[in-house]
N, C-alpha and C positions, 0 to 999 in steps of 0.2 A: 460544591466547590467553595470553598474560603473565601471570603469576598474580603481583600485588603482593608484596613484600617486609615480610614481618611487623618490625613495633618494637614494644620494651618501653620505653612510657614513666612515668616517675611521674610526669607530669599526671591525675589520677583525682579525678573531683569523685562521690559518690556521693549520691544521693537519697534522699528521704525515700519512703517506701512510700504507692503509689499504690492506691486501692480502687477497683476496675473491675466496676460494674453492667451487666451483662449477662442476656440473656434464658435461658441455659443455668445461670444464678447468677452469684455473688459472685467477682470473684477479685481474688488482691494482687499488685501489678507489683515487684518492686524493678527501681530504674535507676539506673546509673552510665554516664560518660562517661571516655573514656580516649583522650586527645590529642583527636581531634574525632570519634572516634566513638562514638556513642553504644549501649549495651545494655542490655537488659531481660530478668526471666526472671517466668514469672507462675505462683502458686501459688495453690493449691485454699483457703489457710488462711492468718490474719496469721502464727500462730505460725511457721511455715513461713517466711514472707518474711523475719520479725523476723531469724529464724537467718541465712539466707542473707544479709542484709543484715549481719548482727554478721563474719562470716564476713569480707566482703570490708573491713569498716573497721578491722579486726585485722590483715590482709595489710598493709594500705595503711598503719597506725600503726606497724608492721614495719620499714620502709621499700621492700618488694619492687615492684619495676617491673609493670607489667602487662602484657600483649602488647594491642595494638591491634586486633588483628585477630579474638582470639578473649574477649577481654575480661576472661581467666582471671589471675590473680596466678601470678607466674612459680613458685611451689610447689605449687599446684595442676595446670602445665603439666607439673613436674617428675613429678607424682605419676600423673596420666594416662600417661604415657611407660611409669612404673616398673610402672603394672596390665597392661599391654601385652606379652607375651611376644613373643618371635621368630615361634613356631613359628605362632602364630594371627594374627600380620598377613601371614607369607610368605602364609600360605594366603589371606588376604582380598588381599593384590595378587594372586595368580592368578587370582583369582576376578573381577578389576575387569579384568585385562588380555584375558582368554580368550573371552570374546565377536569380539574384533578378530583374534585369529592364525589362523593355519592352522595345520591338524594338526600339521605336523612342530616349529612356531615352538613349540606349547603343550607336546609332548613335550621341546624343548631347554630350554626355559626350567621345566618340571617336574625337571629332569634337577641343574640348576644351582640350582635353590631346594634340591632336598631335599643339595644338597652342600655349602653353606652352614649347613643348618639343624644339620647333623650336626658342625659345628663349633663351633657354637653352643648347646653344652650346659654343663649344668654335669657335675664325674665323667666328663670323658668316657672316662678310662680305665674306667670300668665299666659302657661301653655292654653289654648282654649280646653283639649280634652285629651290625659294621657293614654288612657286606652286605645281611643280612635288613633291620634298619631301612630305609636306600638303598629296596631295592626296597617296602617298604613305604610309603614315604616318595614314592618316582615313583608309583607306581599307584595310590595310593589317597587320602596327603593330598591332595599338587600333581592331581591328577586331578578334575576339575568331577566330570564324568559318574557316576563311581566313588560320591563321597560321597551325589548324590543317588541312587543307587540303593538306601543302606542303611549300616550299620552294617561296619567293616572284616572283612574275609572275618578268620577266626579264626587262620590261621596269621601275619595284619601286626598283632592285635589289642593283642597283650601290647608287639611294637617300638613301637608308633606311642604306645602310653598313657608309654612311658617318655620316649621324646622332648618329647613335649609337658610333662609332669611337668618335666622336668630344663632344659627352653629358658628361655635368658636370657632377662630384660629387654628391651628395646627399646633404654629407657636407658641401658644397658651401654654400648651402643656409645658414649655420650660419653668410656669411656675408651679413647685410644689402644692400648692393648694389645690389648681385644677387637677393636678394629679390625683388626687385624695379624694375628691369628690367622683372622677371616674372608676377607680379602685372600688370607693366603696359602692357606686351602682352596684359591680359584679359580687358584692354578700348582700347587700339587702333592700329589699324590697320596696317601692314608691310609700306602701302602708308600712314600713317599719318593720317587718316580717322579714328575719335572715332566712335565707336560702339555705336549702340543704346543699351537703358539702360537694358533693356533684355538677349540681345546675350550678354552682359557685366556680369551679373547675370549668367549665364551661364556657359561661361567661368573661372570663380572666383568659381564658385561652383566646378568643377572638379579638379584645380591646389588646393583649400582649400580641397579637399577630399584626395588627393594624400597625402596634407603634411602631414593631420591627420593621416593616414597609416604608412605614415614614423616615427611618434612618436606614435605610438602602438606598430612598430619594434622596437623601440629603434636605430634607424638611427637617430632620430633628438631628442633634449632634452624637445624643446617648439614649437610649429607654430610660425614661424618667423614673418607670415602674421599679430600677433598680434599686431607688432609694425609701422603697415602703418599707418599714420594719415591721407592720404590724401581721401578727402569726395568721393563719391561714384557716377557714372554721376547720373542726374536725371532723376526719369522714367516719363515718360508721354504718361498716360494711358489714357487720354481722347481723345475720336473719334470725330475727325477733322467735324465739320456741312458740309465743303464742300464735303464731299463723299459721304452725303447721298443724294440719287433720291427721287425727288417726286412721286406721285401715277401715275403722267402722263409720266413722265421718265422712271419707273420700267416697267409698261406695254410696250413704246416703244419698251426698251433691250429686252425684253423676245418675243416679236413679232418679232425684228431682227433675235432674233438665228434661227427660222423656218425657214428666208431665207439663211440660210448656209449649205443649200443641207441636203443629207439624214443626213450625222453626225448632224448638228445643229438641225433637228428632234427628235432625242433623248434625245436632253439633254434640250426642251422647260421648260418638267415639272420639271426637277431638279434644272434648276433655278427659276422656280415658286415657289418650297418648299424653296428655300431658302428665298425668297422675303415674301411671303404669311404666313408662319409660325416660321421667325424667326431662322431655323439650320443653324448649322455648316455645313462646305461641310462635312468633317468625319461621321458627323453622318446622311446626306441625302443618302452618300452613301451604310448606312448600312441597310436604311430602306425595310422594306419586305412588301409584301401584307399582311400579317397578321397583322400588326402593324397599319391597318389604317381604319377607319371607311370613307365609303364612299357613302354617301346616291345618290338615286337620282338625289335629290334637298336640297337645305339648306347647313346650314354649317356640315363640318365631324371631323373628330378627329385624332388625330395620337398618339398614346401610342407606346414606344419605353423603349427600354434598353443597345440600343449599340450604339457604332461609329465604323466604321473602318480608321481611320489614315492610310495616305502613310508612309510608313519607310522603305520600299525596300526588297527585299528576304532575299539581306546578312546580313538581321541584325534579320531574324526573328527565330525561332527554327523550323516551320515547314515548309521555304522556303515561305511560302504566302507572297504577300507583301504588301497585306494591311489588317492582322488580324484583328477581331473583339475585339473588347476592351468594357471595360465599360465606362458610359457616362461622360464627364468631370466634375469634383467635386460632383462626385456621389457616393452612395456604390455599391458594386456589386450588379445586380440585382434590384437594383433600376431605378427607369423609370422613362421617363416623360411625359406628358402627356399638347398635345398642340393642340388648337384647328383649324379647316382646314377652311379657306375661301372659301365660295361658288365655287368659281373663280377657288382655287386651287383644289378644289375635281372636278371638271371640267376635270384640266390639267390632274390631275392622273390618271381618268377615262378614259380617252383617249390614255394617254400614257403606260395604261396595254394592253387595246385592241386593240392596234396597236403591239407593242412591247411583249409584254406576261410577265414572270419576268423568272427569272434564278432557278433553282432547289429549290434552297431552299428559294425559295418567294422574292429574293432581284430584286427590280423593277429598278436599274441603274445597267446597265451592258456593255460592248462594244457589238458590234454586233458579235462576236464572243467568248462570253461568259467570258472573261475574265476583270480583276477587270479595272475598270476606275481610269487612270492618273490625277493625279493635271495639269498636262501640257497640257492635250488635251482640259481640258474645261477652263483653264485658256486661250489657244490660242484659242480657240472660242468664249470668252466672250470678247476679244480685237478687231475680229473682227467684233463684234455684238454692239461695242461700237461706233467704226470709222464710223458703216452703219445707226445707228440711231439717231447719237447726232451730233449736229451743229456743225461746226467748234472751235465756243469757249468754248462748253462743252467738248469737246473731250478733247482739251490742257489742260482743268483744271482737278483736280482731282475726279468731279463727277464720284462716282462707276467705278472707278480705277481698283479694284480688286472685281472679284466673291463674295469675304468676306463681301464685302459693301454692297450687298442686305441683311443682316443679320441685320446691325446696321440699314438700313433705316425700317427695319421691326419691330424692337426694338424700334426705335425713333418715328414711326408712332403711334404705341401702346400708347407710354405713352402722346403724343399729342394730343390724342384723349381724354386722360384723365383717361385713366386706371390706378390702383392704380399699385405705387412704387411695394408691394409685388407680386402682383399677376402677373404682367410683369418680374419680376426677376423668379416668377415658371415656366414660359412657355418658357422664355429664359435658362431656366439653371443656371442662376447666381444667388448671394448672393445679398438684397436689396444694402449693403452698396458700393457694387462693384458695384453694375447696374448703382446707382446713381452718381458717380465718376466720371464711363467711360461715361455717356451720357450726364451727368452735360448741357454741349453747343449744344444740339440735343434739347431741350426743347423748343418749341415756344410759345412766352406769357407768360412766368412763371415770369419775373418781374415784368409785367402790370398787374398780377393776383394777385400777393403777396403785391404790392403798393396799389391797392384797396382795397383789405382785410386789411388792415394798417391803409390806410383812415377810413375803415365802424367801426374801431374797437377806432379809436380816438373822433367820433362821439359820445356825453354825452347826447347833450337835443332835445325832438322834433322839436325845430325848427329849429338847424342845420341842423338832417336828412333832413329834406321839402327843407330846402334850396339846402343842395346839391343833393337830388334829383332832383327839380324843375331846378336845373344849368344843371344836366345830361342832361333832358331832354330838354332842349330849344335848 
């Protein structure tokens, strides 16, 4: 819904104090009007009223405007803002926002409040210790769960009393300069290191979520943020060629993991599906035997509708920590539907009947039933890297991270010559995004486009012959 636009007007006609007989007792109204609307506040005592009423004909003899909206003289708006600290409204917008997100949204947006808040000090050269604060500040302010559990664990006790102590105003931010300083938290880093364009986007989205908060309360008049001019870093979405493995690289890694003992047994196939079909890890790990066609022989299928993302327990409603979700840039309930490599319905087939699947059909699990870590197959995939690749692919960034079997699956696809749309269905993504991010994965695509250029500047038969006849000699 549109939330009206507050005005300060000096139209302000104030009333004489009303005495209201009621069966609970006596009470006194004062009432003012400000532009056409009108306000009231009722008190236990005239004496009371008298004041409050002196109060607002002293503002109004001033000559200060009123806000319409909240009926308050614009000194008293000023002075609400100034009782308002930083540190105690971030925390009451996480607290308005976190009912709505999902785990990982409550975590990013914990991550970016307490990074701002840390900006937002006064002394901040005499934080005692930024890190500790930071982590005091994600887990235990920005955290719902955390605060109603209790009083802060003893070793965030002493960071979090100084933060809160030494956090601006609200109304700070009317000056440009604080602005500038919380701005520039969200690019770059306490050590001077900007942020990539992402975690920058991130970060700015939460300090811009808060201010808008703040001017819904009427703490702030406008988003101060309005008035940054400075450009925004740049993002660069496209995936580096050098990370992607070839067909004979991909096989290597994934034959390494087998030799990393029984753990590296496990996780063969789950880097196979990420190679062979293109997933996310989130979403290999939420895959179930039900979800997969798996013949014999030939190619099989994988129809799915979830991912499960890591985001930890304390950030989830049911303690899980890595809930089921729906699939990235999907509707609920919608699925997708991506076809299996011989090779890969191989892996899976073997990695059921060895391993079996977990209750309720999810075939990656730890050997003791519980949910698999980014960390464990990420330090598996490191050393499955060092054991199969040369010494100068290792240094280089060839399939760096587990994620890069996704894009080499993706890049391979469209190399092969699969159309733009139908590799953006089986990948999940949007054509115009697929094509962006893989743009430099594409092999042959100007030597393809320059011929087609050539055959299409060609007018009369005997050009054609000729340059055929030239191809061919």
């Amino acid at each position: 819904m549109h939330k009206e636009h507050h005005v300060n007007s000096y139209e302000v006609r104030i009333w004489g104090i009303l005495t209201r007989q009621r069966a609970k007792g006596t009470t006194y109204q004062v009432r003012w009007v400000v532009g056409k609307r009108t306000h009231s506040t009722d008190f236990a005592t005239k004496a009371l009223a008298d004041s409050r009423r002196s109060e607002l004909l002293l503002a109004q003899r001033r000559g200060e405007a009123f806000d319409d909206e909240s009926g308050l003289p614009e000194s008293e708006k000023r002075q609400l803002a100034a009782d308002v600290v930083w540190y105690d409204h971030a925390v009451a917008f996480l607290d308005m926002k976190w009912p709505a997100l999902e785990a990982g949204s409550r975590r990013a947006l914990a991550t970016s409040l307490a990074t701002v808040t840390l900006a937002l000090v006064a002394d901040p050269d005499r934080m005692p210790d930024y890190d500790r604060a930071f982590t005091a500040l994600v887990n235990w302010s920005f955290n719902l769960f955390a605060r109603q559990a209790g009083e802060p664990p003893a070793e965030f006790a002493a960071s979090i009393e100084w933060v809160r102590n030494h956090s601006l105003p609200i109304a700070a931010l009317r000056d440009p300069r604080t602005v500038r300083i919380a701005y520039n938290a969200t690019t770059t880093s306490p050590s001077g290191k900007q942020y990539a364009a992402n975690t920058y986007k991130n970060k700015l989205k939460g300090l811009n979520g808060a201010i808008k908060y703040a001017v819904e309360l009427d703490l702030l008049d406008r988003n101060p943020l309005d008035r940054i001019s400075t450009p925004p870093p740049r993002s660069f979405n496209l995936v580096d060629r050098r990370v992607v493995v070839n067909p004979d690289q991909a096989r290597r890694l994934i034959n390494a993991v087998t030799d990393q003992g029984r753990t590296g047994e496990r996780y063969v196939a789950f880097f196979a599906t990420m190679y062979f079909a293109a997933l996310r890890p989130s979403e290999v790990l939420a895959l179930r035997k039900q979800d997969c066609l798996l013949p014999e022989t030939g190619w099989g299928r994988l129809r799915f509708a979830e991912s499960s993302p890591y985001a930890g327990s304390a950030w989830t409603d049911s303690g899980d920590d890595s809930p089921r979700k729906t699939l990235k840039h999907r509707a609920k309930h919608e699925s997708r539907n991506v076809p299996a490599h011989p090779e890969l319905v191989t892996y899976l087939r073997a990695h059921i009947d060895q391993f079996g699947t977990a209750p309720d059909g999810r075939l990656f699990v730890r050997a003791d039933g519980n949910n698999i870590r980014y960390a464990t197959f990420a330090n598996l995939w490191s050393k499955a890297r060092k054991a199969a690749l040369t010494t100068e692919e290792f240094n280089s960034p060839l399939g760096k991270r587990p994620y890069d079997l996704r894009h080499a699956a993706v890049s391979t696809w469209l190399n092969a010559g699969v159309s733009a749309p139908q590799v953006a269905e089986w990948a999940g993504h949007g054509v115009d995004v697929l094509l962006s991010v893989y743009a430099k994965c594409i092999d042959g695509q100007e030597e393809r486009d320059l011929r087609r250029i050539d055959e299409a500047l060609i007018v009369s038969p005997d050009q054609r012959a000729e340059r055929g006849g030239a191809a061919g000699s």
